[in-house]
Steps between C-alpha positions, in 0.01 A plus 500: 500500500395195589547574889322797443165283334543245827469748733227692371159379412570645185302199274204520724445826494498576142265203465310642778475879387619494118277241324168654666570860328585358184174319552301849576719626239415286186092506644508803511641486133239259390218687691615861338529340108152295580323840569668639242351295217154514654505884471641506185153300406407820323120572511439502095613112549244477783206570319618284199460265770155558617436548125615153415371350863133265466383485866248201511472194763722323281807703504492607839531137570770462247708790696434322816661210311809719392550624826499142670716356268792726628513403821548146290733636287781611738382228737613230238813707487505472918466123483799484202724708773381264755613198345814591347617579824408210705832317470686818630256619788140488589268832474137514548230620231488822693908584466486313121188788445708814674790392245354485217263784560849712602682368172152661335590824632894464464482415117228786400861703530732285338588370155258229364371473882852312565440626841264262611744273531695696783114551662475152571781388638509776771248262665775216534739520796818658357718190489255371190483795322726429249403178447094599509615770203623130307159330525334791433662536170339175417168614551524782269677310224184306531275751467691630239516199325085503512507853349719401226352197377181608523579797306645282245168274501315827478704603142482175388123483539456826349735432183338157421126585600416850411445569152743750368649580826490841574787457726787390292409772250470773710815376721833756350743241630856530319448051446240211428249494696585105571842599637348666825257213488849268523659705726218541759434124436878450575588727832167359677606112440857628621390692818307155584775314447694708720273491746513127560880436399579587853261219646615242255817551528511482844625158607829618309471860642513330817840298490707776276695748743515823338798730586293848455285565795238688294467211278447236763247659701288606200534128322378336833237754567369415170519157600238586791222483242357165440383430153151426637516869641609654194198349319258657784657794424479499136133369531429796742655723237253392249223560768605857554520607133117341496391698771616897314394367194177437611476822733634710179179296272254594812582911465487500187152345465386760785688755283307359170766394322358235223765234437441094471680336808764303330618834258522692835720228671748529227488837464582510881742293491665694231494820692630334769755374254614840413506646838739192636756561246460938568833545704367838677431563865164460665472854538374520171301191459146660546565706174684223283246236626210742358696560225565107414165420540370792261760350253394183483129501566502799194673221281233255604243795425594728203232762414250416828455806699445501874699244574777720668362597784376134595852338424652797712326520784493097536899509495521765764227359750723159453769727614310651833345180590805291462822739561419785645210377774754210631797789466302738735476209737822401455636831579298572751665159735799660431442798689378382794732667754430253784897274554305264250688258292299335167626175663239527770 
């Protein structure tokens, strides 16, 4: 076998032919179940959305806003990718932007959008693919960790500052309310300090020979991120969440949606909460991210009518402007059928 590997090219050309049609393949994927969605924008939810819509100077400028803020969004997320990586291998803004923008596309098809993970380091040269998929781990611990404890910051607000929470009494939940307060409180601190054990650690890391290959490479990958990198990260993390806050508050003041800035924060965080700890596929996270936000914003305002339509149509333009616009794009570079790699 192995005389048979030497003599042909056999590693080249399945790098060569292979990984570009599984590339088509999975944009095509992404392309087919972006499309998809938008048609399934049924026209009865249309007009609830020119219903609920208030076109004046004002929000036009506010959409502008939205719209802007996504090319910040994912190019915060282009800049984390970018320095993660710089101990393995250097890669411009333009292949950190095609990686990310490809991980869009390959985690609209995957479970929990896991698949951006395996988008981004398709940009690396093979040899540090394996240990990009390490440090990318990192940054989505950190973003998780964000997510989490702003959740938990969110519930904690809500329980001690809104009269007669709405929330915790309209929440079935088999426990105490305080015990997923605890518990969100607790796996956020614990992702962070996972996140910088590595980097800490690494001095001993360093001078301990492991006997398991697997272990050794992934402890001194880890050991690539400096501690002053991590906290870029993290603090980039923060950024991000700002920025889809902010662009969810913006459409829903175009939509008319009445809520004081600091209530709609939590109530953000929250939902954002809830769809974190959802364990389903992306392929249904247009519905169940309606259908969180309907929950929750319903809790916030029991017996207002008119609401829905606002709450519902802000979720899902979120959703176009920040998934499924950078997915088409995404997509799209991967079905270029010039001999293109995303390294150039």
């Amino acid at each position: 076998m192995r005389i048979i590997t030497q003599t042909l090219p056999l590693r080249a050309n399945v790098h060569k032919n292979l990984l570009p049609a599984v590339r088509m393949l999975f944009g095509i994927a992404a392309l087919g179940y972006v499309g998809w969605n938008l048609y399934q924008l049924s026209l009865s939810e249309l007009v609830l959305w020119k219903d609920s819509l208030v076109v004046t100077p004002l929000s036009l400028f506010f959409f502008f806003i939205a719209i802007s803020l996504t090319i910040v969004n994912w190019g915060i997320e282009a800049a984390k990718w970018k320095m993660i990586t710089a101990p393995l291998q250097h890669i411009s803004w333009l292949q950190a932007t095609k990686g990310v923008l490809f991980g869009i596309s390959l985690g609209m098809i995957t479970p929990k959008r896991t698949g951006e993970f395996a988008g981004k380091i398709i940009i690396l040269q093979p040899e540090n693919r394996i240990k990009g998929l390490v440090l990318n781990s990192l940054t989505g611990m950190s973003q998780l960790f964000i997510t989490l404890f702003m959740g938990s910051l969110a519930l904690l607000y809500w329980m001690v500052f809104i009269e007669d929470s709405a929330f915790i009494r309209a929440a079935t939940l088999p426990y105490n309310f305080n015990f997923f307060l605890s518990a969100g409180l607790l796996l956020a601190l614990t992702i962070l300090g996972l996140i910088y054990t590595a980097s800490l650690a690494a001095p001993a890391i360093k001078k301990k020979r492991y006997s398991g290959r697997i272990i050794s490479v992934l402890l001194s990958t880890l050991t690539l991120a400096s501690r002053q990198t991590l906290s870029s990260i993290l603090l980039l993390s923060a950024v991000r969440y700002g920025v889809f806050v902010t662009q969810f508050y913006l459409l829903a003041v175009i939509l008319g949606l009445q809520v004081h800035l600091i209530d709609f924060v939590a109530i953000t965080g929250i939902m954002y909460l809830i769809m974190t700890l959802i364990p389903l596929s992306a392929i249904w996270e247009l519905g169940i991210r309606g259908s969180v936000a309907l929950f929750v914003f319903g809790i916030y305002l029991p017996g207002e009518m008119g609401y829905e339509a606002a709450v519902v149509a802000a979720s899902t333009g979120l959703w176009v402007i920040n998934l499924a616009l950078p997915a088409i794009v995404g997509g799209l570079w991967a079905l270029r059928t010039e001999n293109e790699n995303l390294l150039n």
